[in-house]
N, C-alpha and C positions, 0 to 999 in steps of 0.2 A: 533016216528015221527022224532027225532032229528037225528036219524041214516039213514033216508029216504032223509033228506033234506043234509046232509052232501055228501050221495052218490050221489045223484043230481048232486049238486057241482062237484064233482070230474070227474063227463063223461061230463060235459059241458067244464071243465077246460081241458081235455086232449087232444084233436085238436090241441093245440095251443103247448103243449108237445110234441106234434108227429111231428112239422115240423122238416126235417133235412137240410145241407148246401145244395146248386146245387151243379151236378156233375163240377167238373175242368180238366182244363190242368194246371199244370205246370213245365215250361222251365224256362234255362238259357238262358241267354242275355249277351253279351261279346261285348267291342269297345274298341280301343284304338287310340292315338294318339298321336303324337311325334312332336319335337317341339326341336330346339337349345335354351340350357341355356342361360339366358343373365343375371344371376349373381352368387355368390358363397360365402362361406364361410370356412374359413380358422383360423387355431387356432395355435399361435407360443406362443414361451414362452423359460424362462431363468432357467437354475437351475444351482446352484451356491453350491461349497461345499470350506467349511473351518473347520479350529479345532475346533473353539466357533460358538456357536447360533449365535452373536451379527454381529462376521465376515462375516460368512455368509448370516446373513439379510444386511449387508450394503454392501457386493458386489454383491448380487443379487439386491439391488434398483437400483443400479448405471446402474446397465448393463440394468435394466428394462425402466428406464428412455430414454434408450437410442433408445430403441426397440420403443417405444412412440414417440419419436423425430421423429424416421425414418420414422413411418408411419401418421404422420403430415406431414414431407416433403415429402410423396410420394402424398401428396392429398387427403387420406381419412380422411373424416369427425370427428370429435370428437363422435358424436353418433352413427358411425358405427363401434367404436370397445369399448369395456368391459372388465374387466379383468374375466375370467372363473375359476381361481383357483389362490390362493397365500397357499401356504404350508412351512413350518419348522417340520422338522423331525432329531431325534440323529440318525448317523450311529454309527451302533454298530458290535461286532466281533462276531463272534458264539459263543452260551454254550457248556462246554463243561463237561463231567461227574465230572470235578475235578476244573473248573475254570466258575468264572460268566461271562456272557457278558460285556462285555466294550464299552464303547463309544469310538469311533475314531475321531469325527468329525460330523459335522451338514449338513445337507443339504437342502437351500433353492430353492422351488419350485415358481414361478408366472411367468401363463399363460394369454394369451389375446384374444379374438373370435374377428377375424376381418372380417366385411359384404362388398365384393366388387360389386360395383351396374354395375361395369365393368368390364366384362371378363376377358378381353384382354390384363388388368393390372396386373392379379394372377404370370405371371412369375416375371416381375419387382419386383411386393412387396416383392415376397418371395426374392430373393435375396438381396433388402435393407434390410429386417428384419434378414436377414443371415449374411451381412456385420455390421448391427449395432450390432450384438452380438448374436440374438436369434439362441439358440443351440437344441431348439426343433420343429419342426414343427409337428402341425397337421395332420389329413384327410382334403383334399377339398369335400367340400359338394358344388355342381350343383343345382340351383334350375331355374324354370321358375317363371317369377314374376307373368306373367298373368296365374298360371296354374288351379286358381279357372274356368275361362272359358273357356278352352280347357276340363276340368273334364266337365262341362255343355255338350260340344261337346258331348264328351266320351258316357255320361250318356243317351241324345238320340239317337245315333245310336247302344248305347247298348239297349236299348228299342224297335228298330223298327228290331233289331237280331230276338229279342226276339216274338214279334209278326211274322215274318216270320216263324220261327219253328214252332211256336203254330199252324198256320194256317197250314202246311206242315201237321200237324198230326192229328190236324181235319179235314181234308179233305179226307184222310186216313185213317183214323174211322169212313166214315161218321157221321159228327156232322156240327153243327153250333158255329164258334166260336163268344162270345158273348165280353161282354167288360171284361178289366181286375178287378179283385177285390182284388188282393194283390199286391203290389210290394214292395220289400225290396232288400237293396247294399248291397255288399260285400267290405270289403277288404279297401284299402287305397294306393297311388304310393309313394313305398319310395325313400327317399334319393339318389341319388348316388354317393357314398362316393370312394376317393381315399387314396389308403393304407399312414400311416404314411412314410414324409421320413426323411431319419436323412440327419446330416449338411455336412456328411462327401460324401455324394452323390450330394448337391448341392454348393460346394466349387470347383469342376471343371469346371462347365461350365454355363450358364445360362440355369433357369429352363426351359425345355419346358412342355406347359401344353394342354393336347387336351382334352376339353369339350366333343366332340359327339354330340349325340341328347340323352332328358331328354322323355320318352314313359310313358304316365299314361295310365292305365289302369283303365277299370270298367267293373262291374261284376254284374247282376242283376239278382232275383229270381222275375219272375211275372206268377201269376194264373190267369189262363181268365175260366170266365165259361162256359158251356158248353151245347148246347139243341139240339133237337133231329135233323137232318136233315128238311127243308122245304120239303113239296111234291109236 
């Protein structure tokens, strides 16, 4: 009896086993959108070599101070710039099969990420940060302030890509295309980063700097399902 009522069970429970997904389409969906930076980020910095540690920590402050000064009197804010690296390292000579390495001398490193909220400023500062000492510049990194809602942009007319394909090829197949039941992003708009330049390129003449336009991109995977033609 208990092997009777068991198998019962199991042909009443199987219906509900048997359903599977509805058929789908899915496509990509591609938009993008472009838009001139209206800020930027830029990274300079001092490095300083002498015989002793000590030497070279105190004429890398001095010059670093200086770098700080400069970019106070250019107008940027106290909280838009940070120091990003400070380092001290021994230079040392090569080993060699018959001799140990040697210390030559120290070398101090401090760097500072400076956020300008104005474009149009990035030549000027790089030159004052050039003239108050700083002997290394960074990349320029571009960004759009607002580019959280231009990505929203992006994001719908990457969607309604997306829907257009779908439809092109349910129509195509005769089918019905019905509503979507997945969608997931891809991907992320990066940076646009300007190569490092040294001091000895911007000691001749004032920098010129061209921004461009900053293009985000988005990229979407969406399943619509899918039923038979109406007749």
């Amino acid at each position: 009896m208990r092997c009777l009522i068991a198998a019962a069970c199991i042909v009443l429970a199987s219906p509900a086993f048997a359903e599977t997904e509805p058929p789908t389409i899915s496509v990509s969906g591609q938009a993008s959108v472009s838009a001139a930076p209206d800020m930027a980020e830029i990274e300079a910095g001092v490095t300083s070599e002498a015989k002793t540690a000590r030497a070279a920590s105190e004429a890398n402050a001095k010059a670093m101070n200086a770098v700080l000064t400069a970019l106070k009197a250019s107008g940027i804010a106290e909280k838009d710039f940070q120091t990003s690296q400070a380092s001290l390292h021994p230079e040392m000579t090569s080993r060699t099969p018959t001799t140990r390495a040697q210390i030559t001398g120290y070398r101090a490193t401090n760097r500072v990420s400076v956020k300008l909220r104005d474009i149009a400023k990035i030549g000027s500062t790089i030159d004052a940060l050039v003239e108050a000492g700083a002997n290394d510049i960074g990349g320029i990194n571009f960004s759009v302030s607002q580019s959280s809602k231009l990505l929203d942009e992006a994001r719908a007319k990457a969607i309604e890509d997306a829907h257009r394909k779908a439809s092109i090829y349910a129509k195509a197949a005769g089918v019905t295309l019905g509503a979507p039941i997945a969608i997931s992003e891809e991907g992320a708009p990066p940076p646009i980063a300007y190569r490092r330049v040294q001091r000895a390129a911007l000691d001749a003449a004032p920098t010129p700097i061209a921004p461009g336009e900053q293009t985000l991109r988005v990229s979407v995977h969406v399943s619509y399902e899918i039923k038979p033609a109406a007749q």
